[in-house]
LOSELO-286442 format. One record per atom (N, C-alpha, C, CB): atom name; x, y, z. Coordinates in steps of 0.02 Angstrom, whole numbers, always signed. Glycine has a CB too. Layout:
+------+--------+--------+--------+
| site |      u |      v |      w |
+------+--------+--------+--------+
|   CA |      X |      Y |      Z |
...
+------+--------+--------+--------+
//
This chain:
+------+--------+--------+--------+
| site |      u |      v |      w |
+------+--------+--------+--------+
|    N |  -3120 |  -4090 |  +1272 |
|   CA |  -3052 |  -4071 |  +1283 |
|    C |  -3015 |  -4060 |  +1216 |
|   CB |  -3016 |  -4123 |  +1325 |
|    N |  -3044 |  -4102 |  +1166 |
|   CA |  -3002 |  -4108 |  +1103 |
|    C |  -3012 |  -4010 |  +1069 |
|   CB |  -3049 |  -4190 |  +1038 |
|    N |  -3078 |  -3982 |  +1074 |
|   CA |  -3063 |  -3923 |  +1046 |
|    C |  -3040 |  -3846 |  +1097 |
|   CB |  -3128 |  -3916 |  +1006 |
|    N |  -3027 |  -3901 |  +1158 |
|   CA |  -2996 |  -3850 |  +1193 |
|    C |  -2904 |  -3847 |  +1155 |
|   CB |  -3003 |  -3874 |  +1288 |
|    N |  -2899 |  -3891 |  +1142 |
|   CA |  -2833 |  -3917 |  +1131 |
|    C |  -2827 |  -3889 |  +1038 |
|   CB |  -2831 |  -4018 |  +1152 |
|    N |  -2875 |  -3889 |  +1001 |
|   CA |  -2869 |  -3865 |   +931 |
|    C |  -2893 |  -3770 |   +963 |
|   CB |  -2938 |  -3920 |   +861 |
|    N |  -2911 |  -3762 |   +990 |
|   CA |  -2920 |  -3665 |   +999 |
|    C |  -2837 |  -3648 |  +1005 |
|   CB |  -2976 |  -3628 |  +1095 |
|    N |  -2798 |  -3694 |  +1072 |
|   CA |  -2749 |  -3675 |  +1096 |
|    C |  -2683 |  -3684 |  +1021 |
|   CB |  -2742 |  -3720 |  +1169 |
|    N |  -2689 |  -3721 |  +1008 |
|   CA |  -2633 |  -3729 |   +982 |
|    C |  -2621 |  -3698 |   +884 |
|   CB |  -2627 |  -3810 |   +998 |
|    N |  -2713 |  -3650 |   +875 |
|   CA |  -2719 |  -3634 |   +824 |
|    C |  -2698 |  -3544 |   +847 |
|   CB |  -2791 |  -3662 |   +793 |
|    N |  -2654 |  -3519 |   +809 |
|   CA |  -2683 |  -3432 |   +818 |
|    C |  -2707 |  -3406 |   +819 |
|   CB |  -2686 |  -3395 |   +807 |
|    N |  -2743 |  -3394 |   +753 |
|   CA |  -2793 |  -3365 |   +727 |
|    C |  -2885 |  -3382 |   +798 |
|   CB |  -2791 |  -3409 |   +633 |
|    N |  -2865 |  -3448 |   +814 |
|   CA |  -2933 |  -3460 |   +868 |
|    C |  -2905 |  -3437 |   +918 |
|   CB |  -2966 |  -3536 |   +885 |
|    N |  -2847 |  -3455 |   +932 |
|   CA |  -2828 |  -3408 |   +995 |
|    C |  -2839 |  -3366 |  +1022 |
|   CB |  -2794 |  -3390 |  +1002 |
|    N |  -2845 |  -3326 |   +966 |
|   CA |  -2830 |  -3251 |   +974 |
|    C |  -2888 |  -3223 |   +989 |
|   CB |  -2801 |  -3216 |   +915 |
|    N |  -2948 |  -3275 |   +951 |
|   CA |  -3010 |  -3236 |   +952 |
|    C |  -3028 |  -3263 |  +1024 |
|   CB |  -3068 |  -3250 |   +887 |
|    N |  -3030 |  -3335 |  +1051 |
|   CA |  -3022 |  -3336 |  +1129 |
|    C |  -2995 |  -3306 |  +1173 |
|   CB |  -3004 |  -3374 |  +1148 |
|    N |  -2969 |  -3264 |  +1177 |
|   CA |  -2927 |  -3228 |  +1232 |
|    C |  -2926 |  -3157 |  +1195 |
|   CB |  -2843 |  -3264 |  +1249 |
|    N |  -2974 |  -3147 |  +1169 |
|   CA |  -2983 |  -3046 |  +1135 |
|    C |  -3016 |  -3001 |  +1168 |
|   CB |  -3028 |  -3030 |  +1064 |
|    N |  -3047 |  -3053 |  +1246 |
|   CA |  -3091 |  -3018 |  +1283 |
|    C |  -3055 |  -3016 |  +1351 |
|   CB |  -3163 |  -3048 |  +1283 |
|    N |  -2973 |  -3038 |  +1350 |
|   CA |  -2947 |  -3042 |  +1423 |
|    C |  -2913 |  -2974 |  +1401 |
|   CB |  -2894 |  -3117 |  +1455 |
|    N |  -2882 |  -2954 |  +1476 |
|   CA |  -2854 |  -2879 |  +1489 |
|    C |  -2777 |  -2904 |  +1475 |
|   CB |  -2872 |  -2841 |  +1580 |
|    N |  -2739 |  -2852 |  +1475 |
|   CA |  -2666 |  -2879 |  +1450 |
|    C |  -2626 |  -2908 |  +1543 |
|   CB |  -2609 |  -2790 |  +1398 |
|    N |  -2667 |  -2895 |  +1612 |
|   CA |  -2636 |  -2936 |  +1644 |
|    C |  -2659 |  -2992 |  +1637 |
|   CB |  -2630 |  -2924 |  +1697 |
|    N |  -2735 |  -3029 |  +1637 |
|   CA |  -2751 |  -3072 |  +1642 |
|    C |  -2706 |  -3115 |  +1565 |
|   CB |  -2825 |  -3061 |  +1656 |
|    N |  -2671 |  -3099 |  +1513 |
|   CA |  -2625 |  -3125 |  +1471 |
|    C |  -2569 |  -3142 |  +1498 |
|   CB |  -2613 |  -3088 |  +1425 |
|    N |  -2527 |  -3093 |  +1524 |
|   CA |  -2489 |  -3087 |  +1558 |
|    C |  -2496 |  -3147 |  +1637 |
|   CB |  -2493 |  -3014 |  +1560 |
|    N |  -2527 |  -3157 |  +1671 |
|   CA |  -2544 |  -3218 |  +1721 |
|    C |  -2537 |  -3284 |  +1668 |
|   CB |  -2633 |  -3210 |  +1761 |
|    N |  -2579 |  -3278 |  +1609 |
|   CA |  -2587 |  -3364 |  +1573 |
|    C |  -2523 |  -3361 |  +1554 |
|   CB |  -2647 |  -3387 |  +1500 |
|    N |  -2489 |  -3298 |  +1542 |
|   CA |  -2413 |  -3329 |  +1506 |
|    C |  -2368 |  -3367 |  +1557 |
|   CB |  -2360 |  -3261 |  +1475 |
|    N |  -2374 |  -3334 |  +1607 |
|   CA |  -2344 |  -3343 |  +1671 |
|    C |  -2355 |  -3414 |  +1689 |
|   CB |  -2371 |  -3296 |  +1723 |
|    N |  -2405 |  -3442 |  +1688 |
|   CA |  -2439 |  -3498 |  +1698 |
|    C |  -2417 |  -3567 |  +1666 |
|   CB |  -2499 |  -3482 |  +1680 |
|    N |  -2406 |  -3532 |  +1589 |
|   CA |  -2385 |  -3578 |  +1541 |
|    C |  -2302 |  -3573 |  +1534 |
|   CB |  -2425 |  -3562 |  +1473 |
|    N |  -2282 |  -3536 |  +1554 |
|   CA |  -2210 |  -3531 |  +1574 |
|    C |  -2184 |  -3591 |  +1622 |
|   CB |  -2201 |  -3462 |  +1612 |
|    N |  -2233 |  -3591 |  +1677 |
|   CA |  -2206 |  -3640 |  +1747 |
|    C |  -2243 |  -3723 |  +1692 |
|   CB |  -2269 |  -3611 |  +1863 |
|    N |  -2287 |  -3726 |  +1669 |
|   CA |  -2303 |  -3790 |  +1653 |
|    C |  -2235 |  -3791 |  +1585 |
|   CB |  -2399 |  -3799 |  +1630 |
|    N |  -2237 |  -3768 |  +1553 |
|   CA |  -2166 |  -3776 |  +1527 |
|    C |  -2101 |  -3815 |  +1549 |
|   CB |  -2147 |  -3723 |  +1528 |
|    N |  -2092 |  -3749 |  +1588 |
|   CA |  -2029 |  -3773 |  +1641 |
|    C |  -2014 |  -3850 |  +1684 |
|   CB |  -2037 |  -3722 |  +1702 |
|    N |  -2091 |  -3845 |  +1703 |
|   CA |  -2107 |  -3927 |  +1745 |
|    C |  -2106 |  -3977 |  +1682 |
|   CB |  -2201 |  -3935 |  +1792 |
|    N |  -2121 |  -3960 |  +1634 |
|   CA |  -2113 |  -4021 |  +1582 |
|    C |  -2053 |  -4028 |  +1571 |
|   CB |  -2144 |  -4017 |  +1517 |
|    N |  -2003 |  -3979 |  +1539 |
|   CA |  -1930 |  -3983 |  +1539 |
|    C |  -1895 |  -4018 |  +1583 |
|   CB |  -1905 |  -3929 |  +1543 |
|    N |  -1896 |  -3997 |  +1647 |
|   CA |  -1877 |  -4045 |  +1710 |
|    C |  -1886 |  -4107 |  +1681 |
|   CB |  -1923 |  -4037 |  +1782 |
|    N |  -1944 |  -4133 |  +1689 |
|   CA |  -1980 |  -4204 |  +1681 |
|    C |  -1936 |  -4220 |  +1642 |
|   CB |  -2056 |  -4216 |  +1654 |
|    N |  -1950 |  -4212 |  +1586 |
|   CA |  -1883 |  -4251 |  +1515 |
|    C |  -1827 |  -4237 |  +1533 |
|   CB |  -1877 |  -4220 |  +1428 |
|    N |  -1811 |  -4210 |  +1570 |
|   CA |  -1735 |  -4208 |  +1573 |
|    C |  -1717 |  -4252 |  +1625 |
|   CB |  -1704 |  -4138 |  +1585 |
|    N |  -1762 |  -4273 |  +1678 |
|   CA |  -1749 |  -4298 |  +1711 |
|    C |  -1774 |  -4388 |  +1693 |
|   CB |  -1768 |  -4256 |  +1762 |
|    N |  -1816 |  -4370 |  +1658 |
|   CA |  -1824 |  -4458 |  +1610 |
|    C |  -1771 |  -4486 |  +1584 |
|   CB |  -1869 |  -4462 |  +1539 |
|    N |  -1726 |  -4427 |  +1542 |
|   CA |  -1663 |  -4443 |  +1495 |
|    C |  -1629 |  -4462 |  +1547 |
|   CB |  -1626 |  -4383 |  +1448 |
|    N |  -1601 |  -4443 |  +1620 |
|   CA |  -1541 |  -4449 |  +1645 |
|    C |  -1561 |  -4520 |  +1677 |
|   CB |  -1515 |  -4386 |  +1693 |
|    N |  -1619 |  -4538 |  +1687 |
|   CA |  -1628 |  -4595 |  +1705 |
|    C |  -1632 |  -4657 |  +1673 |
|   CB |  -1664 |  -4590 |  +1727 |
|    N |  -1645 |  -4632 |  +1589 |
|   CA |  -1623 |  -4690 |  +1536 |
|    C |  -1548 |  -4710 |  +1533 |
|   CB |  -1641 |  -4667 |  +1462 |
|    N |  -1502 |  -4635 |  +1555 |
|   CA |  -1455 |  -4627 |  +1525 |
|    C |  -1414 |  -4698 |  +1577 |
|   CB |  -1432 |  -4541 |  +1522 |
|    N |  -1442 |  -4671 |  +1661 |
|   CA |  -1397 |  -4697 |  +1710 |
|    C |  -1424 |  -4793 |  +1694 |
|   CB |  -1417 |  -4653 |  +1805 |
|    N |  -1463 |  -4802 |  +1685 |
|   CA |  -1487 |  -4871 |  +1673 |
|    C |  -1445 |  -4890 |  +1596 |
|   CB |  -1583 |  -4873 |  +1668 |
|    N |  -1427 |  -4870 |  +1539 |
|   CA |  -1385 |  -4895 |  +1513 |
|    C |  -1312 |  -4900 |  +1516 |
|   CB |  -1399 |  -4882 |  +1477 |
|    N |  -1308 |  -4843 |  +1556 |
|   CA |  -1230 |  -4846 |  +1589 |
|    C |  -1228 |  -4904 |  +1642 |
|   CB |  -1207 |  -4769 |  +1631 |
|    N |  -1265 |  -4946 |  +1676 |
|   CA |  -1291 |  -4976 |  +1718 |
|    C |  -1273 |  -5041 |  +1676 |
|   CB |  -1363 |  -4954 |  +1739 |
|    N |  -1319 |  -5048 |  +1604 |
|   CA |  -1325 |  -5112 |  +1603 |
|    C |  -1243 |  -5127 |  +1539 |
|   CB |  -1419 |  -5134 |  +1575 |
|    N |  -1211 |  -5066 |  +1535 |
|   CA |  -1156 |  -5074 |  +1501 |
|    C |  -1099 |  -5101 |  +1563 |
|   CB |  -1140 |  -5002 |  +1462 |
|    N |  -1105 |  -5080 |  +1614 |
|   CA |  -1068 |  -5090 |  +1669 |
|    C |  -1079 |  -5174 |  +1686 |
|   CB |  -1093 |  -5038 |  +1727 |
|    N |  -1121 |  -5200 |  +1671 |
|   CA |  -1140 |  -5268 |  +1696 |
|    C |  -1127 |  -5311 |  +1625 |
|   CB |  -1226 |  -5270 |  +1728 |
|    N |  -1123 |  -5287 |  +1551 |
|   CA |  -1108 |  -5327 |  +1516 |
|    C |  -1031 |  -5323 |  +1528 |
|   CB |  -1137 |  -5318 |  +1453 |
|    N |   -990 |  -5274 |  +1550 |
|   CA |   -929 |  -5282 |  +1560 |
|    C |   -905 |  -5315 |  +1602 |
|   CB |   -909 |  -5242 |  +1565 |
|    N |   -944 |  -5330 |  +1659 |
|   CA |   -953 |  -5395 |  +1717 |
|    C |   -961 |  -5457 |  +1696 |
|   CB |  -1011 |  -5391 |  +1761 |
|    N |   -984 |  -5456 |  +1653 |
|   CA |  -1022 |  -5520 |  +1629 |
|    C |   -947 |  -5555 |  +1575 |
|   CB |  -1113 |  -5491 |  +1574 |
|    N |   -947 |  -5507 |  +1536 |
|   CA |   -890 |  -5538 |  +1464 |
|    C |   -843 |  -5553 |  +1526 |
|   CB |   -847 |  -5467 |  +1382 |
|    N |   -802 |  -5525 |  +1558 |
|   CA |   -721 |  -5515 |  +1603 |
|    C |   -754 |  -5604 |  +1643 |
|   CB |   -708 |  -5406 |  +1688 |
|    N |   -801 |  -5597 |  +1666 |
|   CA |   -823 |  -5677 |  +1694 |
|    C |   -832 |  -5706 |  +1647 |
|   CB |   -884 |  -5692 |  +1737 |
|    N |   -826 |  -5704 |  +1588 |
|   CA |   -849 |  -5762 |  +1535 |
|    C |   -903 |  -5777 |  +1534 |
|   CB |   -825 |  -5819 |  +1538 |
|    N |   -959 |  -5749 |  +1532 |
|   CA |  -1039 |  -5775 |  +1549 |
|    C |  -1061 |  -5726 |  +1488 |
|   CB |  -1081 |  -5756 |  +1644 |
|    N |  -1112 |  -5777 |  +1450 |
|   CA |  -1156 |  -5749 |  +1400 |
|    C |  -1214 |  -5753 |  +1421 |
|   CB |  -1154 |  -5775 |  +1341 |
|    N |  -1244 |  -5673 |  +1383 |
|   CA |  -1343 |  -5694 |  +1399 |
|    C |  -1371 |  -5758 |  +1381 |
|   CB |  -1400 |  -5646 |  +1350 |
|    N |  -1327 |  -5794 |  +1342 |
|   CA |  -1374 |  -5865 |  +1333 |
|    C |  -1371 |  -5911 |  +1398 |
|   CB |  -1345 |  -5916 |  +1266 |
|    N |  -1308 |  -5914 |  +1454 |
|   CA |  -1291 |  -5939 |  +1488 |
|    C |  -1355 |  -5909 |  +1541 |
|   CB |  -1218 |  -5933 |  +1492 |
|    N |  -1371 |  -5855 |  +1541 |
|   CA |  -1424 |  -5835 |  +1598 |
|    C |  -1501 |  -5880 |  +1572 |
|   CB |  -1436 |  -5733 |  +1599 |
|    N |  -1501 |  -5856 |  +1509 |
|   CA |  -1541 |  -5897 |  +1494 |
|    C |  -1555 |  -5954 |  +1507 |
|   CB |  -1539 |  -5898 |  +1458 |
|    N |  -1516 |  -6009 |  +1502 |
|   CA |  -1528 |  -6060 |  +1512 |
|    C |  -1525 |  -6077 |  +1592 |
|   CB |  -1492 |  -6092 |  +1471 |
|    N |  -1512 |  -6042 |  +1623 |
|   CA |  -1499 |  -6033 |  +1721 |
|    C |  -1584 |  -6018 |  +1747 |
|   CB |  -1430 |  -5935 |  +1753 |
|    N |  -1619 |  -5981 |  +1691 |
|   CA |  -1689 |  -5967 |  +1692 |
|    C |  -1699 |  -6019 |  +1676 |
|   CB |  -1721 |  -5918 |  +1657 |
|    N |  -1694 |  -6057 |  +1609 |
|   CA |  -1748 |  -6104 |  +1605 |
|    C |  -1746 |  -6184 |  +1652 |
|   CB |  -1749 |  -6116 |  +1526 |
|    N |  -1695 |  -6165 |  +1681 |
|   CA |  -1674 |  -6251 |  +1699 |
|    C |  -1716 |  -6246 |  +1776 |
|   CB |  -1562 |  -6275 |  +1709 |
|    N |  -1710 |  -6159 |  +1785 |
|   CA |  -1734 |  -6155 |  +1867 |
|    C |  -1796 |  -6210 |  +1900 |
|   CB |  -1768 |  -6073 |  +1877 |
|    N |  -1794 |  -6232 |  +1957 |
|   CA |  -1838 |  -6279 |  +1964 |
|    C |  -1892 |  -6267 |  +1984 |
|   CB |  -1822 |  -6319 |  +1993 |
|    N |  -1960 |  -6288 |  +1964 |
|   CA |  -2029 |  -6248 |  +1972 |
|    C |  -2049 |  -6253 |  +2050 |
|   CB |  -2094 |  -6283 |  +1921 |
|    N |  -2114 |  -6233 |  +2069 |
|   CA |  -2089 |  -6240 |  +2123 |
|    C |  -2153 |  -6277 |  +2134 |
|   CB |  -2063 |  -6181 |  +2164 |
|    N |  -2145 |  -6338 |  +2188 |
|   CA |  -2200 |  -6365 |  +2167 |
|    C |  -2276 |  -6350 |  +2223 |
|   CB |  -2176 |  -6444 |  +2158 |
|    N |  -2316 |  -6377 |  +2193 |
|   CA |  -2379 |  -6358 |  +2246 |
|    C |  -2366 |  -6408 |  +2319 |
|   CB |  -2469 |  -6384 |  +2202 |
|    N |  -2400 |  -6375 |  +2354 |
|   CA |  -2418 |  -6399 |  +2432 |
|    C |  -2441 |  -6493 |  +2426 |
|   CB |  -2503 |  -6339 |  +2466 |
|    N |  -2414 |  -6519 |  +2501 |
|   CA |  -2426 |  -6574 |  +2488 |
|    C |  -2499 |  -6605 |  +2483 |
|   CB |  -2392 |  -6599 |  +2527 |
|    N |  -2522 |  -6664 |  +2465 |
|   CA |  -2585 |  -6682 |  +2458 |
|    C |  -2584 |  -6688 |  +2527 |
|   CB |  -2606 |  -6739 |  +2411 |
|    N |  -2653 |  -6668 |  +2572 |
|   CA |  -2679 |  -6704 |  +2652 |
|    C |  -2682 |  -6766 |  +2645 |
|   CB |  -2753 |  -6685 |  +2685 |
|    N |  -2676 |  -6813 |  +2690 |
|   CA |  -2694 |  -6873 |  +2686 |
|    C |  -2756 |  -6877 |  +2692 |
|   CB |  -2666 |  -6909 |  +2722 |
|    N |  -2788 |  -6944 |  +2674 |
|   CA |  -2864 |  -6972 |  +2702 |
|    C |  -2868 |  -7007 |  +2746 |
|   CB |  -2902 |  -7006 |  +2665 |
|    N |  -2916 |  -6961 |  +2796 |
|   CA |  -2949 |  -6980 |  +2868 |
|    C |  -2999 |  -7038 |  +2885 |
|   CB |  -2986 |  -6923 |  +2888 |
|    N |  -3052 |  -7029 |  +2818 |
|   CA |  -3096 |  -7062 |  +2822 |
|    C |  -3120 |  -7091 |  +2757 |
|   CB |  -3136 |  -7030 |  +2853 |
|    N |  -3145 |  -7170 |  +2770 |
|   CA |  -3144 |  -7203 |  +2709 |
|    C |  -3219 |  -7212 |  +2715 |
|   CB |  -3094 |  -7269 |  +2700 |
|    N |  -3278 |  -7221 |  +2656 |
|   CA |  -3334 |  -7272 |  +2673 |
|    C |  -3338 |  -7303 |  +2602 |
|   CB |  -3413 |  -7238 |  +2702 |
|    N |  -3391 |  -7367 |  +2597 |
|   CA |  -3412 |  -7406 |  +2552 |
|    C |  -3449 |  -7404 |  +2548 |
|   CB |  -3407 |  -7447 |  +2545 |
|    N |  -3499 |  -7380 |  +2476 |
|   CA |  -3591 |  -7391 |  +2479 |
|    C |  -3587 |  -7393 |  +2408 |
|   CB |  -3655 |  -7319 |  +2516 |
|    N |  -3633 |  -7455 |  +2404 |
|   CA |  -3649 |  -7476 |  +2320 |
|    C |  -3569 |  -7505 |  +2276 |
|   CB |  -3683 |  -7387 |  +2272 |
|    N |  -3515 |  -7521 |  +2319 |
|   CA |  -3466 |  -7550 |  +2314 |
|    C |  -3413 |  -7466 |  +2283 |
|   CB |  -3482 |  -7626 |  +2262 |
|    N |  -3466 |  -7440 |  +2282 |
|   CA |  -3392 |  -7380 |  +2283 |
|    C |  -3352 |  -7361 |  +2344 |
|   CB |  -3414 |  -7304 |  +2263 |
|    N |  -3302 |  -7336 |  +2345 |
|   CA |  -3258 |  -7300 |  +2404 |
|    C |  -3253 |  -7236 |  +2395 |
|   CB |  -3189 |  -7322 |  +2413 |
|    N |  -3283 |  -7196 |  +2449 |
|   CA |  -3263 |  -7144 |  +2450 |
|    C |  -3222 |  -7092 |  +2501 |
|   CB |  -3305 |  -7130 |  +2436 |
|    N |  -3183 |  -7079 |  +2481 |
|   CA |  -3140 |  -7029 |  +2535 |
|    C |  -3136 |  -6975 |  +2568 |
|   CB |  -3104 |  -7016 |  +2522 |
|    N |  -3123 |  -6956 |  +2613 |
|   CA |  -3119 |  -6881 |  +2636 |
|    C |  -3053 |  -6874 |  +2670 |
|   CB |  -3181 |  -6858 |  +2689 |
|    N |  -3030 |  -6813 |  +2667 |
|   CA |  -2993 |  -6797 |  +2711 |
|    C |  -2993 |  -6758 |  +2784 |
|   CB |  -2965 |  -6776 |  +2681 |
|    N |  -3038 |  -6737 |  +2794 |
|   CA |  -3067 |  -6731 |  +2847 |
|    C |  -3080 |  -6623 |  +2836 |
|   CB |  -3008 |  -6774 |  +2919 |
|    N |  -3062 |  -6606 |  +2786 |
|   CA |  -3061 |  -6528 |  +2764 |
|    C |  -3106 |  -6530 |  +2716 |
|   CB |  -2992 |  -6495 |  +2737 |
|    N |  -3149 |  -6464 |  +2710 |
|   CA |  -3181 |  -6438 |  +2677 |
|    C |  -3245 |  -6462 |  +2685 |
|   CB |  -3158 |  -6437 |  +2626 |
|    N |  -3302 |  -6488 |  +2629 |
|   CA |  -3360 |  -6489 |  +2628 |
|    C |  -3354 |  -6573 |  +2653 |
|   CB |  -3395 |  -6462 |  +2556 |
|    N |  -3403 |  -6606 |  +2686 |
|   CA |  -3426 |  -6665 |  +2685 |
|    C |  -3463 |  -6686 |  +2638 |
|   CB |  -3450 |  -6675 |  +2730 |
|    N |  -3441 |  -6745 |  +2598 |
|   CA |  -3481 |  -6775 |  +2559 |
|    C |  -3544 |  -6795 |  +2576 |
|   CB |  -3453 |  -6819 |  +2539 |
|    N |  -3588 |  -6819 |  +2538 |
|   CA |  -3649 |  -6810 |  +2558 |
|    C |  -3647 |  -6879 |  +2586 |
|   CB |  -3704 |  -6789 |  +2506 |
|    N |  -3613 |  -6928 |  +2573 |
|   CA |  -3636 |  -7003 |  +2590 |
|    C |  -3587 |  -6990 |  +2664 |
|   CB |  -3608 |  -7084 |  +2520 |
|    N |  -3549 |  -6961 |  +2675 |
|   CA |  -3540 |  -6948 |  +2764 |
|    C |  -3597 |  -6929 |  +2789 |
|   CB |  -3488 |  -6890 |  +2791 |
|    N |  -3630 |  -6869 |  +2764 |
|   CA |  -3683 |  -6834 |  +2792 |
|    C |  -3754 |  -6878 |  +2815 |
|   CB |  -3698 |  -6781 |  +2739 |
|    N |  -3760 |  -6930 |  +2753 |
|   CA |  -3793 |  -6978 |  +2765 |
|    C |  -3793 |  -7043 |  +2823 |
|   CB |  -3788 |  -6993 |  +2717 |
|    N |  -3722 |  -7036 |  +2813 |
|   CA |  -3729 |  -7103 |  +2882 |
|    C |  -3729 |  -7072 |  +2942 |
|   CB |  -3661 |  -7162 |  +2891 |
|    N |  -3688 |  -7010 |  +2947 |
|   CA |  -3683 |  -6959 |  +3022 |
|    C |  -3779 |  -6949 |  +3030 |
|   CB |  -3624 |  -6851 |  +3002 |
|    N |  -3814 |  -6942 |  +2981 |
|   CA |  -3888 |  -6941 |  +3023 |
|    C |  -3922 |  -7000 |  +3029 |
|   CB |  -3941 |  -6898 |  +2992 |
|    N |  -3893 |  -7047 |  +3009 |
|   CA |  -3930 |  -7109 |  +3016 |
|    C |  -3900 |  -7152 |  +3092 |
|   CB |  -3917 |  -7158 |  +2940 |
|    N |  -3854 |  -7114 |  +3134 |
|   CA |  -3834 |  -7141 |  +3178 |
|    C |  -3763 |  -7164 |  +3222 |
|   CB |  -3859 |  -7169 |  +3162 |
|    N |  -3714 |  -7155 |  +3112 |
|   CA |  -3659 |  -7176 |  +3146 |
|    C |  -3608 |  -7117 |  +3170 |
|   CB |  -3626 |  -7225 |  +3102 |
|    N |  -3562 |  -7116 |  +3171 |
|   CA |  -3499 |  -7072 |  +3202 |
|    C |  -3461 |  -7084 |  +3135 |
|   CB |  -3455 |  -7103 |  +3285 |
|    N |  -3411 |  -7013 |  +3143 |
|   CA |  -3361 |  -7012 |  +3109 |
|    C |  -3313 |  -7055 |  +3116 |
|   CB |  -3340 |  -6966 |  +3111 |
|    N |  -3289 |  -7087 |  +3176 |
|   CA |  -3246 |  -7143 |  +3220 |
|    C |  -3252 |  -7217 |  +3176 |
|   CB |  -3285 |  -7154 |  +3311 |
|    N |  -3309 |  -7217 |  +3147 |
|   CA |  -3342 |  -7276 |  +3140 |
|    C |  -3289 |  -7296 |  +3043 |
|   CB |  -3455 |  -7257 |  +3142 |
|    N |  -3270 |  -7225 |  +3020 |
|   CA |  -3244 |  -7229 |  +2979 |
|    C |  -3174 |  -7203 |  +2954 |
|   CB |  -3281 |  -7219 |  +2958 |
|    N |  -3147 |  -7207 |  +3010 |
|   CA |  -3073 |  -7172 |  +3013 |
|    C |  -3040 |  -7231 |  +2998 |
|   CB |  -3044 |  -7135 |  +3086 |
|    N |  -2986 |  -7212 |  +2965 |
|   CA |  -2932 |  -7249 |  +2932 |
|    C |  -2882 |  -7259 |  +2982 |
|   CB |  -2902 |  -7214 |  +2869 |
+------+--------+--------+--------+
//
């Protein structure tokens, strides 16, 4: 793409690229490059009016802001004080056992520990260890 982009924008290569088109087929690329033109113009002009309306925007709100007496530091600190939010509560524990004098817990979600898994095949019930 890069020496499509050095033919176009050189003359002298230009010229020798396009020495074998007819003067309509010139006439169509001008045409062509006319409307991509045009559509770019739009575009920026319509970028500018949208920078323009967003600083008229945020001039309108510092004038809100001074007439209330409120400084950006005052927002600032309204951000930092905001209160986090905190995580979900812990589940309680369902089930307790003892082996080798450790305790171990479950809550009755997710994977079973293996020393549940162990006593559930050796006979006992989950019942046997509910809290």
């Amino acid at each position: 793409m890069s020496e499509f982009l050095e033919i176009l924008t050189h003359g002298r290569r230009l010229q020798g690229a396009v020495k074998d088109l007819s003067v309509e087929e010139l006439t169509s690329v001008q045409e062509k490059l006319n409307n991509i033109i045009e559509k770019r113009k739009e575009q920026e002009a319509e970028l500018i009016k949208a920078q323009q309306e967003k600083l008229a925007k945020l001039e309108e709100i510092k004038k809100q802001m001074e007439e209330a007496g409120i400084d950006v530091a005052d927002l600032q600190d309204v951000a930092e004080t905001k209160p986090k939010r905190k995580s979900g509560k812990k589940r309680p524990v369902k089930y307790k056992i003892t082996v080798d004098g450790e305790t171990v817990a479950w809550t009755g979600v997710g994977r079973m520990p293996v020393v549940f898994k162990d006593a559930l095949a050796k006979g006992q019930s989950l019942e046997d260890f509910a809290i």
